[in-house]
Phi, psi and omega in degrees: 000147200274166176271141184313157168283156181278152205248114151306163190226116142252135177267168177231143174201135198251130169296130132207099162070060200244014186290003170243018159262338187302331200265001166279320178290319181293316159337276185314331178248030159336319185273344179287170162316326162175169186227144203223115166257130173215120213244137190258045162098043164303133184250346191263008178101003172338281187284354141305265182319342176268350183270313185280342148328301205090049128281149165271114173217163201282159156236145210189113167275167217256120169224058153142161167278303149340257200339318205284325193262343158332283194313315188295343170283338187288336193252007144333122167308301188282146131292328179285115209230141161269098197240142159221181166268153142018273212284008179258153163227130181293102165320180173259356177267312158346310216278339193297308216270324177302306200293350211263298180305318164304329172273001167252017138110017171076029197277146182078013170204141187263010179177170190220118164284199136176173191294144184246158173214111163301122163256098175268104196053039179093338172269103169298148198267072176263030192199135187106181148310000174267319192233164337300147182259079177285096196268163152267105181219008149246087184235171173290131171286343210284343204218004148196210154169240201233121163203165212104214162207030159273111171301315174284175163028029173313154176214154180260160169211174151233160183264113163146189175287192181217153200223166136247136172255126165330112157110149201268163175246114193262132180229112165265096180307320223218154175271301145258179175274345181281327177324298161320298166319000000 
């Protein structure tokens, strides 16, 4: 039996005023197909610097984080969508196993988790409940996306099965403690 074809991959990612974090997130996600940024009225070059990345981006005033990351898989090319935040970056071992999994045409699953690893005040948080944080965040749009009716703490789902993958996704939640605050 022939090996599946490789799937476009578009990532999605929602913006406000994230311009000295975008170009790192962006950075990490080279290997997709393309990247669809949909920025709610950013004042700081956001969607400038995510443009000379070579994303493509939307403008979409913000009315919840689910919609927000909705709209961004709907205006997706690809089915297979990658959402991440700003403050996240795909590690390399992360893109080996996404990429390992893509040549294999994304085959046996309607999605892929993996470990988020929080970084806190220059440390990661690698004990408790932060890590591993396992998210969904790589899926067939056909078979799922953000749904519920939580704006907040959104979680994506899918019909089928769900896989985990080896390597971390690194998220610097916070700039600061007023950031926190």
């Amino acid at each position: 039996m022939p090996a599946s074809p490789r799937p476009g991959l578009s990532a999605c990612i929602i913006t406000l005023n994230e311009a000295d974090r975008i170009e790192a997130c962006l950075d990490s996600l080279a290997f997709c197909d393309e990247v669809v940024v949909v920025d709610s009225g950013s004042t700081d070059g956001t969607r400038e610097c995510a443009a000379a990345k070579g994303a493509r981006v939307l403008e979409r005033a913000f009315d919840g984080y689910r919609t927000q990351k909705d709209f961004a898989v709907s205006a997706a090319a690809h089915d297979w969508v990658l959402c991440l935040d700003a403050d996240e970056r795909v590690t390399p071992a992360l893109r080996a196993s996404i990429e390992a999994a893509r040549d294999g045409g994304f085959a046996g699953a309607a999605g892929y988790r993996f470990a988020r690893l929080t970084e806190y005040f220059g440390a990661p948080l690698r004990h408790g409940n932060a890590y591993p944080d396992r998210v969904l965040r790589l899926f067939d749009r056909r078979r799922g996306g953000w749904r519920g009716g939580r704006e907040i703490h959104e979680h994506a789902s899918v019909d089928g099965a769900v896989v985990t993958l080896a390597g971390d996704l690194d998220h610097a939640a916070y700039r600061s403690l007023a950031d926190q605050l």
